[in-house]
C-alpha positions as CSV (number, residue, x, y, z in Angstrom):
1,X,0.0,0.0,0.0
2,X,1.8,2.9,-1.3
3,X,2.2,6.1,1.2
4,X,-0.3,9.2,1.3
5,X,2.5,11.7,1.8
6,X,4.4,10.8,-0.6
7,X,2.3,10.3,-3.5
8,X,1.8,14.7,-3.6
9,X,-2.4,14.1,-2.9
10,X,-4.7,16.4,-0.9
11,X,-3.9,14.7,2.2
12,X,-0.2,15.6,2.3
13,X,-0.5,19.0,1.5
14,X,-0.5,21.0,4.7
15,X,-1.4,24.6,5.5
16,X,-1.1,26.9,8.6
17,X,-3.6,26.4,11.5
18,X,-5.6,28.9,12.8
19,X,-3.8,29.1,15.7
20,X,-0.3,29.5,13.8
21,X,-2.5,32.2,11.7
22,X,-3.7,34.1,14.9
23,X,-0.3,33.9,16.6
24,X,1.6,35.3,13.6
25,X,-1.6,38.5,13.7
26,X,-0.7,39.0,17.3
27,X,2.7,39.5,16.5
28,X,2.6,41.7,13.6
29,X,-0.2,44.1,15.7
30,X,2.7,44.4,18.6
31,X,5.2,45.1,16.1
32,X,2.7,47.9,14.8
33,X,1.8,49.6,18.0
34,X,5.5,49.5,19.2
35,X,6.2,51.6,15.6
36,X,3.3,53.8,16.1
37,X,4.1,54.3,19.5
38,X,8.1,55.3,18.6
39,X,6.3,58.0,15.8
40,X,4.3,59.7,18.3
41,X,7.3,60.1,20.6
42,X,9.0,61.5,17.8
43,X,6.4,63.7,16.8
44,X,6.0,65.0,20.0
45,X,9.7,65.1,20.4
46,X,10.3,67.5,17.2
47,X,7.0,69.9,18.4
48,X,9.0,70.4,21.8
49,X,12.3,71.2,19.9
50,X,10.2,73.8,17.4
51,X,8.9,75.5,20.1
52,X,12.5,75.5,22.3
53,X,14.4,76.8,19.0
54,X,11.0,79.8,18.6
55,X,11.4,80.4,22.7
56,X,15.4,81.1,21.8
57,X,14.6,83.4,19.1
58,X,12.0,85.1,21.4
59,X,14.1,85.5,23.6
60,X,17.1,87.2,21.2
61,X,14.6,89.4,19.6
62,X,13.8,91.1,22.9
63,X,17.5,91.7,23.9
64,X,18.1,92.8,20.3
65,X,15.3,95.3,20.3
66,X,17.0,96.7,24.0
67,X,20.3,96.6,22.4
68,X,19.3,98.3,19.2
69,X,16.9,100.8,20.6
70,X,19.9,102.0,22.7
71,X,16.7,101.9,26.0
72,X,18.1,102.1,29.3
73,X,15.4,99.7,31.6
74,X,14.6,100.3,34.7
75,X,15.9,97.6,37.7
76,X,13.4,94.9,38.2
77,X,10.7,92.3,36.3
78,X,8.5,92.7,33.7
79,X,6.2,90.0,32.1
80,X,4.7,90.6,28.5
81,X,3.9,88.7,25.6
82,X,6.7,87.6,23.3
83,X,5.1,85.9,20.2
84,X,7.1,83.6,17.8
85,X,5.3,82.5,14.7
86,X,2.0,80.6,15.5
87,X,3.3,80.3,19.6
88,X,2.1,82.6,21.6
89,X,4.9,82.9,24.1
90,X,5.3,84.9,27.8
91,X,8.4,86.5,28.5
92,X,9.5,87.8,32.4
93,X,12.4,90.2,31.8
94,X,14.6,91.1,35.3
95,X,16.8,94.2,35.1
96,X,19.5,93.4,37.7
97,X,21.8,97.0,38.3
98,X,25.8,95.8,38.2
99,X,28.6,97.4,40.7
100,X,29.3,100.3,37.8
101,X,26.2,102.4,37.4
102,X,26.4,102.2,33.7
103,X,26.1,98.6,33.8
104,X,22.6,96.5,34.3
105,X,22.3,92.6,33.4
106,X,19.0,91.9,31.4
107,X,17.7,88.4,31.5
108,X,15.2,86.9,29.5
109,X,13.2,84.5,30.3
110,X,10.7,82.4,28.0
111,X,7.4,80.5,28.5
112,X,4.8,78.6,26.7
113,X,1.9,80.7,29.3
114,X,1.6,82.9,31.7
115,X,1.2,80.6,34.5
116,X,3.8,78.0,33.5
117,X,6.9,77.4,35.7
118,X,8.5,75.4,32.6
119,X,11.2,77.6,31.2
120,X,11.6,76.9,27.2
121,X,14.4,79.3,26.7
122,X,17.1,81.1,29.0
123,X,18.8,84.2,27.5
124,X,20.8,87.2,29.0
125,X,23.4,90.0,28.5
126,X,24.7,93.0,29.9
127,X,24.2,96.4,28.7
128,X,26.1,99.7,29.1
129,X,24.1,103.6,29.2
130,X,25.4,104.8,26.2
131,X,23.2,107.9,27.2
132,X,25.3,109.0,30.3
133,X,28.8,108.5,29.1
């Protein structure tokens, strides 16, 4: 009596199971949600970098504008609204007067809204009155 399996019939053709079928979907839907999951962290990565590199730029443009104007602030802190492109960004400005008279440190600081203690950028200098020399 000659062999099934070896004679190439129906009977020795063999497929996958359900249950190889299901287990191979299971993996392929963790391999998917462990790439979609790395995307959004990315995504959410770059939107926190766009805003830090806007908040920097902020930040610049407001000491520029005190450099440039050639203004003389007063000691002390300030908060107004800073805006970058589509963020609208807070800025708290402290005034700090140096040992020379002619000498106050500006600092700049940058934040997504008013009531956020999360600073997104950090910028400062030192100006001289040009007006009293």
């Amino acid at each position: 009596m000659p062999n099934r399996w070896q004679r190439g019939g129906r009977a020795g053709a063999r497929g996958f199971t359900l249950i190889e079928v299901l287990i191979a979907l299971a993996i392929v839907a963790i391999a998917l949600g462990a790439v979609l999951g790395a995307i959004g962290a990315l995504s959410s990565n770059v939107e926190m970098a766009r805003s830090r590199l806007l908040a920097i730029w902020s930040a610049d443009n407001v000491l520029s504008d005190i450099s440039i104007g050639q203004q003389w602030p007063e000691p002390g802190q300030s908060t107004f609204a800073c805006p970058e492109g589509l963020y609208r960004f807070v800025c708290r400005q402290t005034v700090t007067q140096l040992g020379s008279p002619l000498m106050r440190q500006v600092e700049v600081r940058v934040y997504g809204y008013a009531a956020s203690a999360d600073v997104l950028a950090d910028a400062a200098t030192v100006i001289q009155n040009e007006m009293r020399r």
